[in-house]
N, C-alpha and C positions, 0 to 999 in steps of 0.2 A: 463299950459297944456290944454287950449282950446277945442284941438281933444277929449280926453277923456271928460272932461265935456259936449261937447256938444252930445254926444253921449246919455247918458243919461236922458232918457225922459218917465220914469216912477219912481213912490212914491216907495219910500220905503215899505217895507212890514215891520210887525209887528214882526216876530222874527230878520231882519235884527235891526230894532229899539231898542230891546233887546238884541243884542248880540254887539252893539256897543254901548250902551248904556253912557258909560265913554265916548267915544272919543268922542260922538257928542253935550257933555255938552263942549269942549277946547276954549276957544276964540279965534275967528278967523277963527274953521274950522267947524264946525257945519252940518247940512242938505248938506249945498253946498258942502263943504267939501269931505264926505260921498258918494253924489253923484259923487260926477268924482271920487271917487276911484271903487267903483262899475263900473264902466262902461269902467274904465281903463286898458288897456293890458300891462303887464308888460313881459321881455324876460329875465331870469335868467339863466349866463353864467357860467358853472359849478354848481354839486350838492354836491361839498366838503366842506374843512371849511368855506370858506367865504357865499356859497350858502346854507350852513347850518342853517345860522343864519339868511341871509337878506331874503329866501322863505319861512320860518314859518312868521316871522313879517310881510310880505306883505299879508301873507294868513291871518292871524290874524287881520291886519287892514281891510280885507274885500276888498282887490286889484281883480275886477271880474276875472280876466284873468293871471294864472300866466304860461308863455312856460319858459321850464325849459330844457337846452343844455347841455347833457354829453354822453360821448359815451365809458363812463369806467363801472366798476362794482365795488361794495362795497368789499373794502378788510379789512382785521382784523384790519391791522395798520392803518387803517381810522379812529377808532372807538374812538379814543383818542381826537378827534377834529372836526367831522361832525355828530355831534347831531342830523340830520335826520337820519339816521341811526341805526341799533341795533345789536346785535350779532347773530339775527334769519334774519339778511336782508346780511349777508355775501354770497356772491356769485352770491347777483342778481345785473340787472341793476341798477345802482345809482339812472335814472330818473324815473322807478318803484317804487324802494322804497319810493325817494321821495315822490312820487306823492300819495301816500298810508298815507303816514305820515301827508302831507299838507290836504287832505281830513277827517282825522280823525278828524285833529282841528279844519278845517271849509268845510262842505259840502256844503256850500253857492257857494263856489268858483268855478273855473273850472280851471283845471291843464291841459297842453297838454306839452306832453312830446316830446323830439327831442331825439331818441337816436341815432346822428350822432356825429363827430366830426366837430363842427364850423370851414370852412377853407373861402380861397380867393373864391372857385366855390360860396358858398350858404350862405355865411354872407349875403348879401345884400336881399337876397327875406326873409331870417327870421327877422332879424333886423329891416328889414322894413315894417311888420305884425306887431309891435308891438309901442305902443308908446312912451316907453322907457327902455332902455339897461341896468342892473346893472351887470358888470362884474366881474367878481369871479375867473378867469384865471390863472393858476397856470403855464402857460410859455411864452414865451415872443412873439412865434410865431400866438397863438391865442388872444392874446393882442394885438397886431396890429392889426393883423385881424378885432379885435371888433373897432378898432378907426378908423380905415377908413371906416368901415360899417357904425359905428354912423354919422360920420361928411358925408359922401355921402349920407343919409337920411334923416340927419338933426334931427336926435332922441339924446338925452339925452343920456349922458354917465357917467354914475355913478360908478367910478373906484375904486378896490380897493386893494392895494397890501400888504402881510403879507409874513416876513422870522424870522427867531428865535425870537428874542424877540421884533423887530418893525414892525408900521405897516403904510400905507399911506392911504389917501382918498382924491376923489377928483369928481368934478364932469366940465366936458367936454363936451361942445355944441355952438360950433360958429354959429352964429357970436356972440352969446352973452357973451362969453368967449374966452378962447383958447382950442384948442386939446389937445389931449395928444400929439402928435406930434412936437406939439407947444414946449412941454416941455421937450420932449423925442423924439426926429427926430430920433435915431435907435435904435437899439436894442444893447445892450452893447457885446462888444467882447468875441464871444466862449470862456466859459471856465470860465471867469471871475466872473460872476456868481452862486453860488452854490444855485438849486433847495431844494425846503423843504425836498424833498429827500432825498438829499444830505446832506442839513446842519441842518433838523432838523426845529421846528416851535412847540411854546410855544400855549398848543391847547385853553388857554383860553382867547389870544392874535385874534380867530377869530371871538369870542362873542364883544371884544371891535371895531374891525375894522365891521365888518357885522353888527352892532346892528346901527352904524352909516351910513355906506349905506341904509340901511329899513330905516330912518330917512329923507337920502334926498332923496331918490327915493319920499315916502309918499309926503313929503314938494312941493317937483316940481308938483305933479300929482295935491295937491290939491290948492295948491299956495298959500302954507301959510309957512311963514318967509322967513328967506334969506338963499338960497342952498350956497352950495361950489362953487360958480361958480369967478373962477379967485384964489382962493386957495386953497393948500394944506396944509391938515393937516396929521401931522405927529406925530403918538405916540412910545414913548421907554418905555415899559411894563415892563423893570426891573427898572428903573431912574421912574416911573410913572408920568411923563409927557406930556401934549401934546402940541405942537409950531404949528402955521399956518404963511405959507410965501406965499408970496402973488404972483403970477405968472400970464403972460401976454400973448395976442396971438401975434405970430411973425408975421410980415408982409409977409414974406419970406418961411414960412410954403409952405411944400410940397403938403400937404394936406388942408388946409384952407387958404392960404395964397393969395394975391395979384397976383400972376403968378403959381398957384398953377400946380402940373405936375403928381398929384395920382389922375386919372380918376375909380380907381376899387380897390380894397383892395389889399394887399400888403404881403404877409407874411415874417417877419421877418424869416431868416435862423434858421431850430429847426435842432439842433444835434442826428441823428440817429447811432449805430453803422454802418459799413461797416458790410453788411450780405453777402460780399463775403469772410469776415474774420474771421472765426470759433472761439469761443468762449467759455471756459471752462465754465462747471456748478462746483458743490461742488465736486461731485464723481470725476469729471475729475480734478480739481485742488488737490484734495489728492495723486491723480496717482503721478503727475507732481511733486507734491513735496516729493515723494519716490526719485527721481532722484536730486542728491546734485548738478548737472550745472544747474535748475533750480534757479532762483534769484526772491522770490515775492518783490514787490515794492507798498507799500501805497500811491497814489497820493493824498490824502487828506489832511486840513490842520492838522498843529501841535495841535489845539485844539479837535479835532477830532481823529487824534491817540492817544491823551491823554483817550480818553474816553474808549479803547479798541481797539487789532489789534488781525491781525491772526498772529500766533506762527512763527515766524522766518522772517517776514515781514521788510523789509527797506524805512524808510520813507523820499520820495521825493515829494514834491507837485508838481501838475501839472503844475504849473508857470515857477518850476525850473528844469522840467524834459530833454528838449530839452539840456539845457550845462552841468549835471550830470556829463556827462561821465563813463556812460553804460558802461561795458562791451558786445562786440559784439559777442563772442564768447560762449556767455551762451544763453542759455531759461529764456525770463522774462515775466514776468505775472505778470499785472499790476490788481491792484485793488481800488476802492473807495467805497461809502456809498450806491448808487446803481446801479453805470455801469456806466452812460454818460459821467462822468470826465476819468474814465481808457478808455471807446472807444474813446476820443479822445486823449488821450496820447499815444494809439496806434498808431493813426492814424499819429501823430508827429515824433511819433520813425521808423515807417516804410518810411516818409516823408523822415527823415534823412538816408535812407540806410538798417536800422536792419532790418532781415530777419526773426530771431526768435521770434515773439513777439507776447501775446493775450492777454486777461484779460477774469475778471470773472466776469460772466453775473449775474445781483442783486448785486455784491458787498459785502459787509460785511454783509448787510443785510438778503442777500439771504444765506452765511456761518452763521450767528448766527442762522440762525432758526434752521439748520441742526447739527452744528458743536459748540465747546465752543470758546469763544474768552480768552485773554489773557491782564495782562495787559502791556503796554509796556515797553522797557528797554535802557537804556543808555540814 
C-alpha cells in the first residue's frame, strides 16, 4: 500500500510513540509500519457487527483516517453483537455513535462519518477517497455495490460475510487476486437466502470474523505478512473450525475479467415490499384474526417455527408456498422473522392469482415485542 506510506512525511510524535508503543516493538512492522497506518485512509462499510469490531481495531492500531458508511440508527436488538454501541446510543445514528466511540479510544485519529446509504449513484467517489474498503454489508445489494466500486478503483477489498453460526473472509483486489465476482458473479435467488434478520447470527461469531478483517486490512496498509488474497477463509463457530480454500480470478469475470462488461457498479436486486400493498401491523393482525376465514401462515423454516409461532399459525416455508395449495377463498396473512420473506410470498401468491393476501410488517419480531408467542404444535 504505497499510497498511504508515501503519504506520510512527518515523525512520529511522542504520545503516538507511547500509545503504540507494543506494536512498534512486532517484527517487521516497526516505524515503517506505524507510519503508513497513520497516514492511511481506511473506508468502513457498515457500523454493525462486523464494523463493530474491524473500526475500534483500526482506530486502535492508529489507522489516521477511518470514513465509516451507514445510514441506519442503533436499535435495541443491535446491542447483542455491535459493541460500538450502548444502550444510551439507542436511537441515534449508527455513524454518531460510532464515531463518539472510536474518538473516545483514540483521539489521534480522525473519523468522518457518511450518513448515506452506499448505492450504484456514490460508491465510486467514496470508495475512491479512500485507500482501502473493509466491508461489513449485511445485504447482498450493497455488497456488490462495494465489489465493483473496489475493482473499478483498484482499492483493496476486504470482505466479510457472517449468518448464524458461520462466518467468511476474504480479501479481493485484481489484478493481484480475484474479485468477489470472480467467486460470486450474482447474487443468489430471492428468497433463498435468510438475512440475520431473518435467521438470526451468533453475536460473538462478529468478534471472530471482524477481528480478522482489522487484521488484514492493518497487514495490506503496512505490508506486512501474507493477506487473504486468492483465499477464503471460512469459520463454523459451533464445529470451532476454520478451513481456507483457495480461489482464482476468472478470465471471464464481468467485472475484472479479459472482456470485462461492468464499466460502473451494479446493484444486485434488494427485495423491498410492494408499498402499493397494505400491510398489517400487530393491532391490525389481531383484528384479522377475530375473523375465523382469516388463515395465518409462517413462511419460515421448520427450525425457526420450532423456536416459537404466533397462536394458531400454519407452517409453510416460503420455498414451498407457491404449490401449498392455499385456499383462495379465505384471508391469508403470511408472516416470517422480519417481513422480507412473507413480502415476498405475497408477492408469489398474488403472482398466482390470490386476491386476498398481506402480511405482517416486522414479522414475529415486531409480534413478540408487543404480543406473547407460543410454542408450536403438531
Amino acid at each position: 500500500m504505497s499510497s498511504a506510506a508515501e503519504r506520510s512525511g512527518r515523525a512520529m510524535t511522542g504520545e503516538e510513540r507511547r500509545r503504540y508503543a507494543r506494536q512498534l516493538l512486532l517484527p517487521g512492522f516497526g516505524s515503517a509500519g506505524q507510519d503508513a497506518l497513520i497516514a492511511a485512509r481506511v473506508l468502513v462499510i457498515g457500523a454493525g457487527g462486523l464494523g463493530s469490531v474491524t473500526a475500534p481495531y483500526l482506530a486502535a492500531a492508529g489507522v489516521g483516517t477511518i470514513g465509516i458508511v451507514d445510514d441506519d440508527v442503533v436499535d435495541e436488538s443491535n446491542l447483542q453483537r455491535q459493541l460500538l454501541h450502548d444502550t444510551a446510543s439507542v436511537g441515534m445514528p449508527k455513524v454518531a455513535s460510532a464515531a463518539a466511540r472510536l474518538l473516545a479510544l483514540n483521539p489521534l485519529v480522525r473519523v468522518e462519518t457518511h450518513p448515506v446509504r452506499l448505492d450504484a449513484a456514490n460508491a465510486v467517489e467514496l470508495i475512491g477517497s479512500y485507500d482501502l474498503v473493509v466491508d461489513g454489508a449485511d445485504n447482498f445489494a450493497t455488497r456488490y455495490v462495494v465489489a465493483d466500486a473496489a475493482a473499478l478503483t483498484g482499492r483493496p477489498h476486504v470482505w466479510g460475510s457472517i449468518l448464524r453460526f458461520d462466518g467468511q473472509v476474504s480479501v479481493w483486489w485484481p489484478p493481484h487476486g480475484p474479485c468477489y465476482r470472480c467467486v460470486f458473479p450474482a447474487a443468489p435467488p430471492e428468497g433463498s437466502v435468510a438475512s440475520c434478520a431473518e435467521a438470526g447470527v451468533f453475536g460473538s461469531l462478529c468478534a471472530a470474523i471482524g477481528s480478522v478483517q482489522a487484521s488484514e486490512a492493518i497487514k495490506l496498509l503496512s505490508g506486512l505478512g501474507e493477506p487473504l488474497i486468492g483465499r477464503l477463509l471460512v469459520h463454523d463457530a459451533l464445529a470451532a473450525t476454520w478451513s481456507t480454500v483457495a480461489v482464482r480470478a476468472n478470465p471471464q469475470c464481468a467485472l475484472c475479467g479479459d472482456h470485462r462488461t461492468i464499466t460502473a457498479p451494479v446493484s444486485a436486486p434488494e427485495v423491498v415490499a410492494d408499498q402499493s400493498r397494505p400491510r398489517l401491523d400487530v393491532t391490525g393482525l389481531v383484528t384479522a384474526l377475530s375473523d375465523p376465514e382469516t388463515l395465518l401462515v409462517d413462511v419460515r423454516e421448520p427450525a425457526e417455527w420450532a423456536t416459537g409461532v404466533i397462536a394458531g399459525a400454519r407452517l409453510i416455508a416460503l420455498g414451498d408456498l407457491a404449490a401449498a395449495g392455499l385456499p383462495r377463498d379465505r384471508r391469508l396473512v403470511l408472516y416470517c422473522a422480519a417481513g422480507g420473506r412473507s413480502a415476498r410470498g405475497v408477492a408469489t401468491l398474488s403472482d398466482l392469482g390470490y386476491r386476498s393476501v398481506t402480511d405482517l410488517a416486522g414479522g414475529i419480531t415486531a409480534w413478540a415485542a408487543e404480543r406473547p408467542i407460543v410454542a408450536p404444535t403438531g
